[in-house]
C-alpha positions as CSV (number, residue, x, y, z in Angstrom):
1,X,-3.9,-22.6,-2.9
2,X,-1.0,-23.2,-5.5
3,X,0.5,-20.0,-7.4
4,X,2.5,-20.0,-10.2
5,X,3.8,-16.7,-11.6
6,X,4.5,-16.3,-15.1
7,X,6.0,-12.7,-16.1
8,X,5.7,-12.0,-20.2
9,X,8.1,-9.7,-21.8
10,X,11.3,-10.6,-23.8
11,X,12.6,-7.8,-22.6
12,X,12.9,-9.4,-19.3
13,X,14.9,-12.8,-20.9
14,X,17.2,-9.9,-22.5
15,X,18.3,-8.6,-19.0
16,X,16.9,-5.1,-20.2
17,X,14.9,-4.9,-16.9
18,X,14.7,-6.0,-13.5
19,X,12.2,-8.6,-12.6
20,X,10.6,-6.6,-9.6
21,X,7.2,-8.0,-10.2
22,X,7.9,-11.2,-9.6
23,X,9.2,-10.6,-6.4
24,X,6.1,-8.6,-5.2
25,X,3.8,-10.9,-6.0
26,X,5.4,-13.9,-4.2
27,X,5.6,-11.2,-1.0
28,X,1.9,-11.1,-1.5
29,X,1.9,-15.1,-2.0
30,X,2.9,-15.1,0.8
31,X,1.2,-12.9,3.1
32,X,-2.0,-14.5,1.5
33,X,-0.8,-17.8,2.6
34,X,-0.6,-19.5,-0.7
35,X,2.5,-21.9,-2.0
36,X,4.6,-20.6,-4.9
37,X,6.3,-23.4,-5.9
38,X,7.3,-22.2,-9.6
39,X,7.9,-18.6,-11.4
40,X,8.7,-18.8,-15.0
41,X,9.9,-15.9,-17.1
42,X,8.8,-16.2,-21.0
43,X,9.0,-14.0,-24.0
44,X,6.3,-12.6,-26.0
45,X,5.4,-15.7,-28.3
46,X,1.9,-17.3,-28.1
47,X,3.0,-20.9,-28.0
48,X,5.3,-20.8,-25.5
49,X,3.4,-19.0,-22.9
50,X,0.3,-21.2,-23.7
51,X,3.0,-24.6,-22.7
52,X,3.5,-21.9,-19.8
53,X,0.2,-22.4,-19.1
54,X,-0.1,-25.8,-19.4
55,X,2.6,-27.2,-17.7
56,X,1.7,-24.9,-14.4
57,X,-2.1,-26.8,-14.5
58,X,-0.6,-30.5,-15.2
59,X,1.5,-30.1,-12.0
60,X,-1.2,-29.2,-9.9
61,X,-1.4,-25.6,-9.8
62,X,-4.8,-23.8,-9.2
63,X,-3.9,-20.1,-10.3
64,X,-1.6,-18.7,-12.5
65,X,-0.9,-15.6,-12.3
66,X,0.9,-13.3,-15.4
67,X,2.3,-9.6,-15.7
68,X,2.7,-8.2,-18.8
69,X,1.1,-8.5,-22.6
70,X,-1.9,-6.6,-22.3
71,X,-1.3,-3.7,-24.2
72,X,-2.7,-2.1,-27.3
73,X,0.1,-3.7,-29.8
74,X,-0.1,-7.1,-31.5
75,X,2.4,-8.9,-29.9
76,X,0.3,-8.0,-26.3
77,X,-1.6,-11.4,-26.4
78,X,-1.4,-12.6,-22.4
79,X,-5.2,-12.0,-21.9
80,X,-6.5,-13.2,-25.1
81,X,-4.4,-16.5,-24.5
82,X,-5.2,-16.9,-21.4
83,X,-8.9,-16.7,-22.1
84,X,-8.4,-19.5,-25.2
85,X,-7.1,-21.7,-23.1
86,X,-9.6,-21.3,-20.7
87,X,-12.3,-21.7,-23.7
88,X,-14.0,-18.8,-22.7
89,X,-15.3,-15.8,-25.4
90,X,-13.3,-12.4,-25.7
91,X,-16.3,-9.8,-25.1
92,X,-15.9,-6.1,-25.8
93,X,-16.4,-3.7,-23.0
94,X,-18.2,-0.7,-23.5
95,X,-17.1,1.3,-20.2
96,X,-13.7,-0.3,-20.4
97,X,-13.3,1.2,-23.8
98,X,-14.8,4.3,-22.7
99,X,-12.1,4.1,-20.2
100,X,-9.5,3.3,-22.5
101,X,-10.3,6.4,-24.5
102,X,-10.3,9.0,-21.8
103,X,-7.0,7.8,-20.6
104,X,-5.8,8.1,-24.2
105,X,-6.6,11.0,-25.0
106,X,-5.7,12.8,-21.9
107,X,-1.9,11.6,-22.1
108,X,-1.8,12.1,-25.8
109,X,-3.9,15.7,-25.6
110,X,-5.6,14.7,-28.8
111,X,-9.5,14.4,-29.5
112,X,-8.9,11.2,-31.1
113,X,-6.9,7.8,-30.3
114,X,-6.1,5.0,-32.7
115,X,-8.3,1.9,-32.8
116,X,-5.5,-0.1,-31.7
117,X,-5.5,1.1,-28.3
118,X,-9.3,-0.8,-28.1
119,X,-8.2,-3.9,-28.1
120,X,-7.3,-3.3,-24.1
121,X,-11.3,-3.0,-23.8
122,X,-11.8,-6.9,-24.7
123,X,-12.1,-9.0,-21.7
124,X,-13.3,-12.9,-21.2
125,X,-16.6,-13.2,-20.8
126,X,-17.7,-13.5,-16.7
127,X,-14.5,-12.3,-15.9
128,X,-13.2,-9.9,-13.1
129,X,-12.5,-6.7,-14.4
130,X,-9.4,-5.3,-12.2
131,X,-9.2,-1.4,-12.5
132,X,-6.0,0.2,-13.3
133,X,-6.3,4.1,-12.7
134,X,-2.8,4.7,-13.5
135,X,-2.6,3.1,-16.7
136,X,-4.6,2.3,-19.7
137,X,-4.4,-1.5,-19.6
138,X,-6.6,-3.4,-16.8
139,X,-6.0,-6.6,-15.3
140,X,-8.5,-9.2,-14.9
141,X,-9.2,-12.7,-13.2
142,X,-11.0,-15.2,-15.1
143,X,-11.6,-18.6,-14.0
144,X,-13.2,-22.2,-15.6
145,X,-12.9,-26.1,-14.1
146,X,-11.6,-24.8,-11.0
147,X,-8.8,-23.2,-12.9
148,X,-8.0,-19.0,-12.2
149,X,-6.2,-17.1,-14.2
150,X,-5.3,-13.2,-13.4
151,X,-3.5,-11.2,-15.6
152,X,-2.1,-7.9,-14.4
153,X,-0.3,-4.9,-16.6
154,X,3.5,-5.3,-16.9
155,X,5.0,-1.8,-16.1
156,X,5.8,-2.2,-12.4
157,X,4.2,1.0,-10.8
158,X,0.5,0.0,-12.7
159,X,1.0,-3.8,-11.3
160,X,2.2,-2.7,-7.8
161,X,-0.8,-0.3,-7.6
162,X,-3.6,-2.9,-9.3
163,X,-2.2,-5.7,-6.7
164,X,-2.7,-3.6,-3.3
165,X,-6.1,-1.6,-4.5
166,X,-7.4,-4.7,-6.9
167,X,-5.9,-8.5,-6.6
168,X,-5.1,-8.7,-2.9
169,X,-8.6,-7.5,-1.8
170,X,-10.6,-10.0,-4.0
171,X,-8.0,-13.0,-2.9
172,X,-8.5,-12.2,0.9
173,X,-11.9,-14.8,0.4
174,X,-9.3,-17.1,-0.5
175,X,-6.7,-16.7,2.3
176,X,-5.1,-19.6,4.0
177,X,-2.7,-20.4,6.9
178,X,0.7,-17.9,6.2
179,X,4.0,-19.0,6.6
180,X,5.9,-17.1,9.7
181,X,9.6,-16.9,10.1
182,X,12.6,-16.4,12.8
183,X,15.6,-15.7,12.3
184,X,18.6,-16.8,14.4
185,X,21.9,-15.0,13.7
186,X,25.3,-16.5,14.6
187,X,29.3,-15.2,13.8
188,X,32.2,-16.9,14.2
189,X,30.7,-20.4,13.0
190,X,30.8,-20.9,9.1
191,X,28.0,-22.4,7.2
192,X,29.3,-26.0,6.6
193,X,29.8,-25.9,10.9
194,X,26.9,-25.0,11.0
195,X,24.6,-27.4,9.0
196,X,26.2,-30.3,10.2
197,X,25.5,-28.7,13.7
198,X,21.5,-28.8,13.1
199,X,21.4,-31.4,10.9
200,X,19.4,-33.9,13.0
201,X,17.3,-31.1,13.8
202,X,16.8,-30.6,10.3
203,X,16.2,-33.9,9.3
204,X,13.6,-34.6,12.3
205,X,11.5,-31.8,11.3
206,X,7.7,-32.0,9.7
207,X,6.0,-29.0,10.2
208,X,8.5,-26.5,10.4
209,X,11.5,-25.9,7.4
210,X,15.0,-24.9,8.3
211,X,17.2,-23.0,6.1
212,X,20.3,-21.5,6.4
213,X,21.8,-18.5,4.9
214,X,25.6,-17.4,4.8
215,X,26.9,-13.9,4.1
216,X,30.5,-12.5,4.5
217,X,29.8,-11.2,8.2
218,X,27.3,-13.7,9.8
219,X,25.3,-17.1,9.2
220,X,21.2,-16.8,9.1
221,X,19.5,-19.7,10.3
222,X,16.2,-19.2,8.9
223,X,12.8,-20.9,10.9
224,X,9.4,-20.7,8.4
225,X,6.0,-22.6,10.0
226,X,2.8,-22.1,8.3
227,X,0.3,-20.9,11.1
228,X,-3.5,-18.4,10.5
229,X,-1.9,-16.4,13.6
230,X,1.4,-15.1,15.2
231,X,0.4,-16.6,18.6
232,X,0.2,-19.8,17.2
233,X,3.4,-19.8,14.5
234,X,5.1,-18.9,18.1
235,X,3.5,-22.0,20.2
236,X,4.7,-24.5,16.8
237,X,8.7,-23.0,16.5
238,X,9.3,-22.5,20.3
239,X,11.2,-25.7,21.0
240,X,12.6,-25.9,17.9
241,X,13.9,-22.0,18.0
242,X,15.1,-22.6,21.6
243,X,17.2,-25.9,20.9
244,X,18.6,-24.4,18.1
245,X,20.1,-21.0,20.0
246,X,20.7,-23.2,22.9
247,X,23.4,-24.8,20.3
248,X,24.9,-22.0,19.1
249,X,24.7,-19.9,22.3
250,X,28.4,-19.2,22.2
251,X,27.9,-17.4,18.7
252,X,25.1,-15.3,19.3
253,X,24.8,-11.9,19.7
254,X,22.7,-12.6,23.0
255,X,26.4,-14.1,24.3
256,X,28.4,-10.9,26.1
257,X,31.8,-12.9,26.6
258,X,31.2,-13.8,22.4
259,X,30.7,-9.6,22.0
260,X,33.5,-8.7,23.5
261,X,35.9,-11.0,22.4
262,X,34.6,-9.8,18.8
263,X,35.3,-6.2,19.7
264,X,38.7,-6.7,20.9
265,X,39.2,-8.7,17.8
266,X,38.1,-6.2,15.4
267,X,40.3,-3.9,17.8
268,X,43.1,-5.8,17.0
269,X,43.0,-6.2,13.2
270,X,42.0,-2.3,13.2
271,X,45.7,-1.8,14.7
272,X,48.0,-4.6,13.2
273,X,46.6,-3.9,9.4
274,X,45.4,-0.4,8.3
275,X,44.9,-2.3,4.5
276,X,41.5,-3.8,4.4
277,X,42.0,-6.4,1.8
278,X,44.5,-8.0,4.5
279,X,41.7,-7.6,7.4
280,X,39.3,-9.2,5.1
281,X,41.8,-12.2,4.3
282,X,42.4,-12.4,8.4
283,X,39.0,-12.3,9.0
284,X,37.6,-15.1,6.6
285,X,40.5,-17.1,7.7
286,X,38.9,-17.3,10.9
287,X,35.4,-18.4,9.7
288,X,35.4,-22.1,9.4
């Protein structure tokens, strides 16, 4: 299956928050199985989430799946937009509203809430209703011409809690092959020496993807293969994984003579210069 994410909010194009949703659900994504190829960020104006919407179907996506915008206030449109494009009829809920007042009116400690807050009982017609105990606006998944839609509440802690209890229990029927990875750690080998160290491998490969990642202290060669079980993700990357540290035995922490030549150099730089911006400048020197 092909996922797109697209997380509503202007407040998130403003750098007010942190986009942490988007990051959970890819983790799920992935876990799942299913490709993420795209995650857009959009702010709260109908026709640009709709082209949202659009574009992620043209380019052969088969479920979308949005945070935010389904509050009680007017510019909280995601699940109403989502259902137009779909063509399907906004029907109101009579439990969900019951819902919606209960909730209300316990966090507000009034009798009465304002008809505004209703307009989180509306909900496309045939759709999935996904329950949100700790907030007053629940997600749903609604679906037409082989095209899914879910739309889950905005505020982090709801949408963390609706995915694990809600979404990921009704996508299990849908679960596919997940993607595994290895890691490979090196020091002492720089991330240009690297590459062109595996770049054949690289280049030769079909079923597995190589990546690598550089940081100040070490290089990460990353291994991902798409597999329904661990046993089998191990049979695919085993000859891969093991041509790859055969290469870079020498700068592997499996290596003793590379371990102790590190800690005699750290040894070494700890003595000669007590200032660490000059141990940092040594030390990157060395990294090719």
């Amino acid at each position: 299956m092909n996922v797109e994410i697209i997380n509503v909010g202007t407040e998130l194009l403003l750098g007010e928050i942190v986009n942490t949703n988007a990051t959970y659900l890819q983790k799920m994504c992935k876990e799942l199985g299913f490709n993420v190829f795209f995650q857009t960020v959009v702010g709260d104006n109908p026709q640009r989430f709709l082209d949202c919407l659009n574009i992620a179907f043209n380019r052969g996506c088969d479920c979308v799946i949005t945070t935010g915008g389904l509050g009680p206030t007017e510019d909280d449109l995601t699940k109403e937009l989502s259902a137009k494009y779909l063509g399907l009829e906004m029907i109101f809920n009579e439990a969900e509203a019951k819902k919606v007042n209960d909730k209300c009116c316990f966090v507000s400690q009034l009798d009465q809430v304002t008809d505004n807050n209703f307009k989180q009982a509306y909900f496309p017609k045939d759709c999935y209703v996904l329950d949100n105990p700790i907030g007053t606006a629940n997600g749903c998944v609604m679906s037409k011409d082989k095209k899914m839609i879910v739309n889950l509440p905005g505020p982090p802690k709801e949408m963390t809690y609706v995915v694990d209890h809600q979404l990921q229990p009704y996508l299990e029927k849908y679960r596919q092959a997940k993607i595994y990875t290895y890691d490979i750690v090196t020091q002492g080998v720089g991330e240009s020496a690297a590459a062109t160290l595996i770049d054949d491998i690289v280049q030769s490969q079909k079923d597995i993807s190589i990546a690598l990642y550089a940081s100040e202290e070490y290089v990460r060669i990353r291994l991902g293969v798409k597999a329904k079980h661990q046993d089998e993700a191990d049979v695919l990357v085993k000859e891969t994984k093991e041509l790859i540290e055969e290469m870079f035995e020498l700068f592997t922490d499996k290596n003793e003579m590379y371990n102790k030549l590190s800690e005699m150099a750290m040894e070494t730089l700890n003595t000669l210069f007590e200032d660490s911006t000059e141990k940092n400048a040594i030390k990157w020197t060395a990294t090719f």
